[in-house]
N, C-alpha and C positions, 0 to 999 in steps of 0.2 A: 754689241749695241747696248748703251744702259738704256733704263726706263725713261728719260726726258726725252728720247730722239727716238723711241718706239711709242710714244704717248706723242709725242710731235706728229708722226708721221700718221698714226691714227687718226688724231684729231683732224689735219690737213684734208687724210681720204675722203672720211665721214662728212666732210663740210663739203669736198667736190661732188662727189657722188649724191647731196643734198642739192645743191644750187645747179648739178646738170640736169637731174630729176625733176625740179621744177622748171629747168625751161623747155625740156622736152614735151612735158604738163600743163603750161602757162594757166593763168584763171583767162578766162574770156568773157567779154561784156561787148553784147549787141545795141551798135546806136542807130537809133530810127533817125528820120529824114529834121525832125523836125529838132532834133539835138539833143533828147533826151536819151538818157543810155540805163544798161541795168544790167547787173551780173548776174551770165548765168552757169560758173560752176566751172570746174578745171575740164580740160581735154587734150589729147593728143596735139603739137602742134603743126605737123603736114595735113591733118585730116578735122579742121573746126568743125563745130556743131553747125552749122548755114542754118540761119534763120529761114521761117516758114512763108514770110511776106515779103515785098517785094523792095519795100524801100526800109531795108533793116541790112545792117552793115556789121560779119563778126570780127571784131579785131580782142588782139590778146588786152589785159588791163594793164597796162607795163605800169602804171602808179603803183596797184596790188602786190606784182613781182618783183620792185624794186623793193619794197618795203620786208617782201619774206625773204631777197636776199642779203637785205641788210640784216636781219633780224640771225640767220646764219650766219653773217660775218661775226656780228656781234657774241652771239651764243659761242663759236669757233673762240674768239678772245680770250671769253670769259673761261674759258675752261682751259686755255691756254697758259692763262695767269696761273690759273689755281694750280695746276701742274705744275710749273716751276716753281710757287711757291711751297707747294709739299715736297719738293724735290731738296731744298733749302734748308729743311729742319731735318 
């Protein structure tokens, strides 16, 4: 196995094991009745924080999740690049 397909396959891991980590972790944000919402903080995803009052709703922030798994795609790329480009010279 050379170094690009063991640097490959690293990188691959590290970015799965990143992005299943967060969704098992999701961030969560509680919206009250009247529409206003507010993050409060990462948790398990079978087991939410449930809000303390009655008309408060926890669901995951999938806008926050989307953006940290892009942020992993992207970091994954970036580092993908630079591997085959050091593999090159």
């Amino acid at each position: 196995m050379n170094i690009k397909n063991s640097g490959l396959k690293t990188i691959l891991a590290v970015s799965l094991i990143l992005m299943v980590s967060m969704g098992l972790f999701p961030p969560w944000a509680h919206f009250l009745g009247g529409g206003v919402s507010g993050s409060v903080g990462y948790g398990f995803l079978f087991n939410p924080s449930l809000p303390s009052y009655a008309d408060t709703i926890a669901r995951v922030d999938i806008p926050r999740l989307t953006i940290q798994w892009i942020l992993v795609l992207m970091s994954a790329a970036l580092c993908f690049l630079t591997l085959s480009k050091n593999n090159k010279e």
